[in-house]
C-alpha positions in Angstrom: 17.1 53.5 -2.9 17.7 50.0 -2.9 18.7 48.0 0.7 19.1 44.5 1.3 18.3 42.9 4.6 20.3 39.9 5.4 18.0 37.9 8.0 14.1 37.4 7.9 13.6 37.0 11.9 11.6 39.3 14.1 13.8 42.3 13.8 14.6 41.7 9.7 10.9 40.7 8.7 9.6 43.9 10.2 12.3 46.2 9.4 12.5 45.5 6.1 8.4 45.2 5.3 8.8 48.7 7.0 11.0 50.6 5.2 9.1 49.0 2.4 5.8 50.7 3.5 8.5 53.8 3.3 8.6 53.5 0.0 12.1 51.9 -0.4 12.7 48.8 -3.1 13.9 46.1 -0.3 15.3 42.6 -0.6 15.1 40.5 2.2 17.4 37.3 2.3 17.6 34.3 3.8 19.3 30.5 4.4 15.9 29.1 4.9 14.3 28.2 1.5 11.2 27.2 3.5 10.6 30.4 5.2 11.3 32.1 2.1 9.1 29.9 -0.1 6.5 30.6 2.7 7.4 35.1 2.8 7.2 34.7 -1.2 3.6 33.6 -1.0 2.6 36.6 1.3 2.8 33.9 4.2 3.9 35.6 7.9 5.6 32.4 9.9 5.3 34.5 12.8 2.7 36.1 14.9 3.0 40.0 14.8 -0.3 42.1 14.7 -0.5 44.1 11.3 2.9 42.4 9.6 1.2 40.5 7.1 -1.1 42.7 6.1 2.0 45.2 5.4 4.3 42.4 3.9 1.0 41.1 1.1 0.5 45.3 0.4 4.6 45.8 0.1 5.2 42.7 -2.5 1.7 43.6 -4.5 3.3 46.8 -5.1 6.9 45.6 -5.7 8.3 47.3 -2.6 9.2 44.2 -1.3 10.5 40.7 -2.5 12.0 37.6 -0.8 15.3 35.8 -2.0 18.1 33.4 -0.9 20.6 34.6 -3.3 22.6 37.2 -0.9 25.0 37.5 -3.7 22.5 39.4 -6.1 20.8 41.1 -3.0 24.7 42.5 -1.8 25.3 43.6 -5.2 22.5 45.9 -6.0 21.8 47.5 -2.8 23.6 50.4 -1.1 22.4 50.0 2.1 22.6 46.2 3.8 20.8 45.7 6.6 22.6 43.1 9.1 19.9 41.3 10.8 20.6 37.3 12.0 20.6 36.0 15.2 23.4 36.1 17.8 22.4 33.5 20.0 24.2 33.2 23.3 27.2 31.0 23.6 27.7 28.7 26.7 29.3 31.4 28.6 26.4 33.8 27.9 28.7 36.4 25.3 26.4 36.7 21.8 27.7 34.2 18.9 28.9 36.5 16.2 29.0 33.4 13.6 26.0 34.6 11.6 27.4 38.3 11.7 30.9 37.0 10.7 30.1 35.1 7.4 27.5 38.2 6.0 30.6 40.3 6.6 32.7 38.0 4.2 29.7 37.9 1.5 29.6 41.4 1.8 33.1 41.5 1.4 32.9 38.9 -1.9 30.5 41.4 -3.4 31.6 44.7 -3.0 31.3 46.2 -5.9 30.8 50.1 -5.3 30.0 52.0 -2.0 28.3 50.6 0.3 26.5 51.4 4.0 26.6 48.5 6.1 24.1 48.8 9.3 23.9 46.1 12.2 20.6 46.0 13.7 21.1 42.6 15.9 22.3 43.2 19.3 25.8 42.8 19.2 28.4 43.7 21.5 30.6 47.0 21.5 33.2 46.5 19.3 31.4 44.6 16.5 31.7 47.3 14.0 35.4 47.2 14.2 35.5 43.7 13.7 32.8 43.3 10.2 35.6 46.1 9.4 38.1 44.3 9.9 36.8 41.0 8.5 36.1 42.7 5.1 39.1 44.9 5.2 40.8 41.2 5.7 38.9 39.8 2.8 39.8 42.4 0.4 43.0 42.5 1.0 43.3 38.9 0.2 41.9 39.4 -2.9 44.0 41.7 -3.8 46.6 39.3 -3.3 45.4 36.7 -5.2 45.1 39.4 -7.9 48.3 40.6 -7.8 49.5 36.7 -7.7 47.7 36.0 -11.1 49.0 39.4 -12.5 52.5 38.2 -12.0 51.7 34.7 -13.7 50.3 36.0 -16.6 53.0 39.1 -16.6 50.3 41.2 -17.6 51.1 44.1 -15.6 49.3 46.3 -18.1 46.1 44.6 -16.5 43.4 46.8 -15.1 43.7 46.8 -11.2 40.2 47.1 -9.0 40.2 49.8 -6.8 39.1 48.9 -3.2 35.5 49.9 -2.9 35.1 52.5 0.2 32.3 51.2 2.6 31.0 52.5 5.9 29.8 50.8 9.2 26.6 51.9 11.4 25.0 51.1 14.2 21.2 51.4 13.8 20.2 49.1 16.8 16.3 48.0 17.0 13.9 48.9 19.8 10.8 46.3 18.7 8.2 45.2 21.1 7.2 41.4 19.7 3.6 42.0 19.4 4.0 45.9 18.8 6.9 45.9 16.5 5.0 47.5 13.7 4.4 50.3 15.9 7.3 50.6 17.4 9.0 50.8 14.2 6.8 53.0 12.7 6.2 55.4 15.7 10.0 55.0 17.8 10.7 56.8 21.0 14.2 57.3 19.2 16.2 56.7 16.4 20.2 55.5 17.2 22.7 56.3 14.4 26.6 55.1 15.3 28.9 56.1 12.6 32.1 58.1 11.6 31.1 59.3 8.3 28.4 62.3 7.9 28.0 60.5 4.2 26.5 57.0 6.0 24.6 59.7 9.0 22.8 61.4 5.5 22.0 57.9 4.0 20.4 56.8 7.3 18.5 59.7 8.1 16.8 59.9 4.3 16.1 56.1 5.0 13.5 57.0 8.2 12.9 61.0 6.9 9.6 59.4 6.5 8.9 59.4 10.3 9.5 63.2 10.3 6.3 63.5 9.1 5.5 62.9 12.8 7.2 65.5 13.9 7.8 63.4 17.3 10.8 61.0 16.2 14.3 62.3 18.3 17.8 61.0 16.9 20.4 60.2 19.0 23.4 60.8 16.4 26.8 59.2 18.2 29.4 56.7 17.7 29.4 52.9 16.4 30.4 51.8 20.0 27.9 54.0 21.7 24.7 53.0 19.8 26.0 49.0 20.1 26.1 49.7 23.9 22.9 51.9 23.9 21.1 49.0 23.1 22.2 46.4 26.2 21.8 48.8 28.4 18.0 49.5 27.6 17.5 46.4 27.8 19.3 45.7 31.1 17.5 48.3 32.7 14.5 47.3 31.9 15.1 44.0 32.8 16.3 45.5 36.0 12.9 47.1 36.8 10.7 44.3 36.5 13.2 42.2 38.3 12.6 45.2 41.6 9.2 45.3 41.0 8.9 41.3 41.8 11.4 41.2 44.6 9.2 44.4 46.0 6.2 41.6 45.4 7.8 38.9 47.0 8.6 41.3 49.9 5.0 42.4 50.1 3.6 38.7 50.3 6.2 38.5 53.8 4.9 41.6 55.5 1.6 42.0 53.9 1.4 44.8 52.2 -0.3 45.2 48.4 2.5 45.6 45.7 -0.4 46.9 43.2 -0.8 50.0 45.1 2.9 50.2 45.7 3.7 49.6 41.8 1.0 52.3 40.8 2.6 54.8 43.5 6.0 54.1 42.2 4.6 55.0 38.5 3.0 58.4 39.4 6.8 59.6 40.0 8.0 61.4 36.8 11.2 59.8 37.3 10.3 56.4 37.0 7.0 55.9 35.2 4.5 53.5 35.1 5.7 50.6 32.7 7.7 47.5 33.6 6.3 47.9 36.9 3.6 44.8 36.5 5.3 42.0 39.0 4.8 38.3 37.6 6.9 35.8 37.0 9.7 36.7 35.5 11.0 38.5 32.3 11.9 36.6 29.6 11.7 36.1 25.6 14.7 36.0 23.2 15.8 39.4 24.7 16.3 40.2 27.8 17.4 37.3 29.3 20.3 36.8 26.0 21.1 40.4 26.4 21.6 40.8 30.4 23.7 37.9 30.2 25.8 39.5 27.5 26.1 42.7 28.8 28.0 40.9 32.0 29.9 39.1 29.8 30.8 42.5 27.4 31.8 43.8 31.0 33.4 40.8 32.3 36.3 40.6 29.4 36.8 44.0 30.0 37.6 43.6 33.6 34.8 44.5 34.9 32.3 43.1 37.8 28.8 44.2 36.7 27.0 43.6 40.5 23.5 44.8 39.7 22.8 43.4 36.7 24.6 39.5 38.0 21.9 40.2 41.1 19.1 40.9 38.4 19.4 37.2 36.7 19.7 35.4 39.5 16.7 37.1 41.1 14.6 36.4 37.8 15.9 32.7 37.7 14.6 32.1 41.4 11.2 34.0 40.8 9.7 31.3 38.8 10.3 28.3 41.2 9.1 30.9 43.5 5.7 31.2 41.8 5.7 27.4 42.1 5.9 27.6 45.8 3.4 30.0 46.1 1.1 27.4 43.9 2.4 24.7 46.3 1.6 26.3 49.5 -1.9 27.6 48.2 -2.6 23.6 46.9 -0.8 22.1 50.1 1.0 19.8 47.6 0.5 19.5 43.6 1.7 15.8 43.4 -2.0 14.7 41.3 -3.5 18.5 41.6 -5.0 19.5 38.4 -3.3 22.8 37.0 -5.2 25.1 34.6 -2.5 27.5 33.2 -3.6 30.6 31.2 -0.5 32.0 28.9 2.3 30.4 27.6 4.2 32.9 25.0 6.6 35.0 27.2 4.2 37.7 26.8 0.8 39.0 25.0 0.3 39.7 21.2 3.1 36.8 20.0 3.2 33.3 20.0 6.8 33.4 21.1 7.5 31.3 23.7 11.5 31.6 23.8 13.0 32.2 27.6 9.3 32.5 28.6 8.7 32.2 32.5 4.9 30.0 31.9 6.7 27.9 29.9 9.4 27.1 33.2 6.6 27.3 35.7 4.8 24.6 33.1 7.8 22.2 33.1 8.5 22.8 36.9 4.8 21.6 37.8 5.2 18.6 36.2 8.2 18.0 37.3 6.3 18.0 40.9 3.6 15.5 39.6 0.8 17.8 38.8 -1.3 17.6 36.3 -1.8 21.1 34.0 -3.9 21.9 31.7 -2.4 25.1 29.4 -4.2 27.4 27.2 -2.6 30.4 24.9 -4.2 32.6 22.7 -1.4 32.3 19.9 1.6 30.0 21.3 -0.2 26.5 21.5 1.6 25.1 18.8 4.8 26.6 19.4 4.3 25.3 23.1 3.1 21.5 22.3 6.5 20.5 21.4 8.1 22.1 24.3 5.5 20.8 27.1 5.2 16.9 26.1 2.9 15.7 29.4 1.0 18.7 29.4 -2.3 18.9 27.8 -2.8 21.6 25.5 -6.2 23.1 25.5 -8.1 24.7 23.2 -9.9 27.5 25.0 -10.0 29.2 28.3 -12.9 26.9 29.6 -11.3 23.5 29.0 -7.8 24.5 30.6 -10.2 25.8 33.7 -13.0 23.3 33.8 -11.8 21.0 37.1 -8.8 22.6 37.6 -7.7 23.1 41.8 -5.7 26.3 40.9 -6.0 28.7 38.2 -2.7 30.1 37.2 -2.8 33.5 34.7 1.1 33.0 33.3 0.8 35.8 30.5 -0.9 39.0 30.6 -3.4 38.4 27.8 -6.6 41.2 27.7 -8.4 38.1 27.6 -7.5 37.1 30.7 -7.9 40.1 32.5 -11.5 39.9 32.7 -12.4 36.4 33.5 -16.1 35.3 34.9 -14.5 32.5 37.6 -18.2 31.3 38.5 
């Protein structure tokens, strides 16, 4: 089986070098001829623990290849793989720009059946609009057929049958700096579709991961699994936004939110993760999604209370961790800052939406001096931090510093020797 995978971020890198490792001939496709110059030399431009290692093995093997041509990749594959960003829009709904022009190459290049699978998180109803925008394009096509049939008065000229297609919702569940085992050992697979033909396809596509015997499906509805999707996210957001405000409460009263947090995740109904207060979520996620998912509510009359209450909370928690660093300082106007952790979390050098990177910015802002060290994100972070010294291991962000701030939850930082 041959699929194509239209977008080489986070979620298409790893989904595609995946279903590679499955076996599966897979093209993935890009606008960037850099990136895929760099992909086509066995070159990972992001950090993900095991990726390029999968990616080199997958393209030795020719399981795998890189390409800008979409046209060629749309043609010979029967399954394509919708995978580019959605980036919010000023009013926080998801930009379906990217989504909208695959749809009309896919359209343009329809030459047989095909299953067409979003995995970006897009909002319910997007399936019904890729079917639209292709049932649209074809259509028009036909037109301009029919137009040039009646010019030439050929009407003994052979007519293209419209290809039959189907549209699924296969949504993505990746931890950035676990998506190669997320992918390869899921909590769950989501299917959305109508037709049992594109459910079969799908299901042979990840049969390898019966092998574990573990992997559930959730089989349901293309506007089901896109809504399946925001709402993992928003709940999770939601916990770790509770989990904070429960740690802010404890700082007022005095009680310890660690023992709380581990009480809380001895109860089978909740569990144990998200329940690490900090500063904030963040990433490209969660806060693009929770915003969304108001929005998706929103325009359809809706008031979505909790989740409106979650993002402000998270906004206000990091200029709440800079008051806490205030009060402990009694100022920061010329305090030297040592700041450990600026990706949004461990195992990536992602530093989208990520809380150190605000609290970073905000301490300047206050005329403090700070010193920043990440394991992974220190390039990605130099261009976002001008005034902030970028150091290049734990001991020189430390060394002099008034107040050590831990910002991300590196292992490396867990254990520190403060003497």
């Amino acid at each position: 089986m041959n699929i194509a995978m239209i977008g080489t971020g986070y979620v298409g890198l790893v989904t595609g070098a995946c279903f590679a490792e499955f076996g599966v001939k897979v093209t993935c496709v890009d606008k960037d001829k850099k990136k895929i110059a760099q992909l086509a030399q066995g070159k990972v431009p992001i950090y993900e623990p095991g990726l390029e290692e999968i990616v080199r093995r997958n393209m030795g093997n020719g399981f795998l290849r890189f390409s800008i041509d979409i046209d060629e990749a749309l043609r010979n594959s029967l399954v394509i793989f919708i995978a580019v960003g959605t980036p919010p829009r000023a009013d926080g709904a998801a930009n379906l720009a990217y989504v909208d022009e695959v749809a009309r190459g896919i359209a343009r290049n329809l030459n047989g059946y095909k299953v067409i699978v979003t995995k970006s998180t897009v909002p319910v109803g997007t399936g019904d609009r890729i079917r639209t925008i292709i049932e649209g394009e074809l259509r028009r096509e036909k037109s301009r057929a029919a137009e040039a049939e009646n010019f030439l008065r050929s009407p003994a000229l052979p007519r293209r049958e419209t290809p039959l297609f189907d549209i699924v919702s296969n949504p993505e569940f990746l931890r950035e700096g676990n998506a190669v085992e997320d992918f390869l050992r899921p909590d769950r697979i989501v299917i959305g579709a109508s037709s049992e033909q594109a459910i079969g396809i799908l299901r042979d596509l990840y049969s390898p991961l019966y092998l574990g015997g573990k992997t559930r499906f959730v089989i349901t509805d293309v506007r089901t699994a896109e809504l399946i999707k925001y709402a993992t996210n928003a709940f999770l957001a939601t916990k770790i936004t509770f989990i904070n405000e429960i740690a802010n409460l404890c700082d007022v009263v005095g009680s310890n939110v660690q023992t709380i947090a581990a009480a809380l995740g001895m109860d089978g109904r909740i569990s144990p993760k998200f329940l690490n207060p900090g500063p904030g979520y963040g990433g490209s996620c969660f806060p693009k999604d929770t915003r969304a998912l108001c929005r998706i509510a929103e325009e359809a009359g809706y008031h979505f209370g909790v989740l409106d209450a979650v993002i402000k909370a998270n906004e206000r928690q990091q200029r709440l961790m800079v008051e806490k660093i205030r009060k402990a300082l009694g100022g920061l106007r010329g305090k030297v800052i040592g700041m450990l952790g600026l990706a949004f979390k461990p195992n990536t050098d992602d530093t989208r939406g990520s809380p150190a990177i605000a609290i970073a910015r905000l301490l300047r802002q206050a005329g403090a001096r700070v010193r920043a060290y990440d394991p992974a994100a220190r390039e990605v972070a130099r261009a976002e931090l001008p005034g902030v010294t970028i150091a290049k291991d734990i001991e020189s962000a430390a060394r002099g510093a008034e107040d050590l701030v831990i910002a991300t939850e590196w292992n490396q930082f867990r254990n520190l020797d403060l003497e």
